[in-house]
C-alpha distance (Angstrom), angle and dihedral (degrees) to the residues before:
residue distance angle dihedral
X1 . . .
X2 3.30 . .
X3 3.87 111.0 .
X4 3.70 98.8 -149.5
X5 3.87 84.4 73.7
X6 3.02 95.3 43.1
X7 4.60 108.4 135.7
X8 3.67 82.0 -138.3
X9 3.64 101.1 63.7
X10 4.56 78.2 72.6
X11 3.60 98.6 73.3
X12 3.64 143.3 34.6
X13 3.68 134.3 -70.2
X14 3.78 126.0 -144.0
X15 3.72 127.2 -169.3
X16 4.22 111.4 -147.9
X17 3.64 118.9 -168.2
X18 3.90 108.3 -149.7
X19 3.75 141.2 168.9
X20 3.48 127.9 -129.1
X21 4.49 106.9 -119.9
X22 3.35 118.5 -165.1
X23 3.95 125.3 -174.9
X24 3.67 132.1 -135.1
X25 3.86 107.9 -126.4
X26 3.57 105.2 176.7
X27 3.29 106.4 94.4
X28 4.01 96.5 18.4
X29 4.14 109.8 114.8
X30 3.02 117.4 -109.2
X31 3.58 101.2 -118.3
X32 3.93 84.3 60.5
X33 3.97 91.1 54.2
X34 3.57 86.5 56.7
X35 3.51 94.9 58.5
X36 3.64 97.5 40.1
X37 4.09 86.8 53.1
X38 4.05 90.9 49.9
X39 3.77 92.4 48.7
X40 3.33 97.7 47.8
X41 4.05 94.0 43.6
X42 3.77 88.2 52.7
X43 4.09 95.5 40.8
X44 4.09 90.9 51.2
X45 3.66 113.8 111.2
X46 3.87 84.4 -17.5
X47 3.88 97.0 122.1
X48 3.96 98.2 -72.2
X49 3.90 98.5 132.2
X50 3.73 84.9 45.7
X51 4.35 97.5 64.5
X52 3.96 80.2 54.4
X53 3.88 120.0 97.8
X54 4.12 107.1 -120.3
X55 3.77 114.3 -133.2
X56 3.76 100.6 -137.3
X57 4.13 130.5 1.8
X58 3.32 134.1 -166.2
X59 4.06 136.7 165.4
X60 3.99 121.6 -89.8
X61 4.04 92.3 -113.3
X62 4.19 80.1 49.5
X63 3.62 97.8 55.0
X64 3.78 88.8 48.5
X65 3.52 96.7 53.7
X66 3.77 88.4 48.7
X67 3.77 93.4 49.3
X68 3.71 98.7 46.8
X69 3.71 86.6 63.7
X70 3.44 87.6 81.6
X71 3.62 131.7 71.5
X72 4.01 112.7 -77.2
X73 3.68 99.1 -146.6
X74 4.13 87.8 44.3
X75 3.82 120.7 106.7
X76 3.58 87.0 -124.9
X77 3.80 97.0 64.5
X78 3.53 91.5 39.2
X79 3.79 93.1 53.1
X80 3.93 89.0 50.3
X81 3.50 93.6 47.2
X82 3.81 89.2 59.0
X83 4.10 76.9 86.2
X84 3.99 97.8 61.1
X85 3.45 93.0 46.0
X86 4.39 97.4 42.6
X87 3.74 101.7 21.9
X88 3.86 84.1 -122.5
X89 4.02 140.9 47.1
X90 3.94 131.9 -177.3
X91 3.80 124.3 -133.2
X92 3.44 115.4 -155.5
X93 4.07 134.2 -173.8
X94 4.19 90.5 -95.7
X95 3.82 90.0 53.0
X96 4.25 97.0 56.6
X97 3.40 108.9 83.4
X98 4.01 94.1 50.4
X99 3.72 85.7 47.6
X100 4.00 95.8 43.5
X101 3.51 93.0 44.7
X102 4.13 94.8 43.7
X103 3.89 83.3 48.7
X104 3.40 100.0 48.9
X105 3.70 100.8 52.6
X106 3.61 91.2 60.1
X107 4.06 114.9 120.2
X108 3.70 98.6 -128.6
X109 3.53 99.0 -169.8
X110 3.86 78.5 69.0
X111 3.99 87.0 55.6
X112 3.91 136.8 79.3
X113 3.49 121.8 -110.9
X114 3.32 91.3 -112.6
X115 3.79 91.8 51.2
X116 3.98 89.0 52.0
X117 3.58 88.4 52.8
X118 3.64 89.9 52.4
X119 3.67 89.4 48.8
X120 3.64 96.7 51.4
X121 3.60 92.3 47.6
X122 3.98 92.4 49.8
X123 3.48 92.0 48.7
X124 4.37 98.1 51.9
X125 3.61 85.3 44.0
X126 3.66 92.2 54.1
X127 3.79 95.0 49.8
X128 3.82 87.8 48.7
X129 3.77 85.0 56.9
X130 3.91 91.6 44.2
X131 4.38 83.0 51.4
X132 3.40 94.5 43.6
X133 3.89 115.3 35.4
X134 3.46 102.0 -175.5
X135 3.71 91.6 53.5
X136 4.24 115.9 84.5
X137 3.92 148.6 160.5
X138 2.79 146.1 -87.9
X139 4.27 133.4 -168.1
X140 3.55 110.2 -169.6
X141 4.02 136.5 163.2
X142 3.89 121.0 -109.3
């Protein structure tokens, strides 16, 4: 695929910081399970993400001028493109240090501003993530 064509590159892009909950149901009643099951059948993919506030946003053409500042045959760039070609990609705990250190060697007097912001906010939200393990992101079209 090439990315330039990508129908995400229209819209806006939104990166959510979230943490994974999990809930204790051995001693829950049942009656509760059941409507802890229903609400979280009807809440999935229903918009949830969405109610949350993103940490950093940017256009489609401005996350792929920020990506193709790094290597294209790097597992970096191919992990970030994951968003042209979905409209959405998940960062978890075992993906931050190849993102970090990808990231980090980037010559930012090569970049944007808005690029460098992006950078900068990648990079805190990363070592959140690495504080935090249960926490992760997510990039996901608007």
């Amino acid at each position: 695929m090439d990315v330039a064509e990508s129908r995400h590159l229209n819209g806006q892009v939104s990166f959510y910081r979230l943490s994974r909950k999990f809930v204790d149901e051995s001693e829950m009643p049942q009656e509760a399970k059941q409507v802890m099951y229903y609400s979280l059948a009807i809440g999935h993919h229903l918009g949830i993400v969405d109610c949350l506030k993103s940490e950093m946003d940017c256009t489609g053409q401005e996350y792929l001028e920020w990506i193709r500042a790094l290597p294209e045959d790097g597992e970096a760039y191919r992990k970030m493109k994951g968003f042209l070609m979905f409209g959405e990609i998940t960062v978890y705990p075992e993906h931050i240090d190849m993102l970090a250190l990808a990231f980090d060697q980037i010559d930012t007097e090569r970049q944007s501003e808005k690029s460098r912001e992006l950078t900068r906010g990648l990079l805190n939200i990363l070592t959140a993530i690495h504080h935090e393990p249960t926490m992760y992101l997510m990039v996901r079209g608007g």
